[in-house]
C-alpha positions, 0 to 999 in steps of 0.5 A: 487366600484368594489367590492362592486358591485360583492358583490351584485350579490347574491341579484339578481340586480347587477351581475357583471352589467348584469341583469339575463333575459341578461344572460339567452339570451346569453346563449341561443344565444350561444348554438344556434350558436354552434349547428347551426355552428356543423350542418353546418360544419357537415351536409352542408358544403361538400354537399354545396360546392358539390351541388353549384360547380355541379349546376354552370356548368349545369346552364352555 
């Protein structure tokens, strides 16, 4: 059965049980993610923590 359904992914149904329009959102999903999370890491992560930790003795 197994096998049988790996066989049929070039068909363009069955590949490996996840339709094409499903593989195109994860990938696009995760290329997303992992430029959102470089941008973070990259761009906001030390600014943040500055910013928040200079803000909360102002505002107090």
């Amino acid at each position: 059965m197994i096998p049988s359904g790996i066989s049929r992914g070039p068909s363009g149904r069955n590949t490996g049980g996840f339709p094409l329009p499903l593989m195109i959102a994860a990938g696009v999903g995760a290329v997303l993610l992992i430029v959102f999370g470089w941008v973070v890491l990259t761009m906001g992560s030390a600014p943040a923590t500055e910013t928040v930790t200079a803000d909360v003795p102002v505002k107090l």
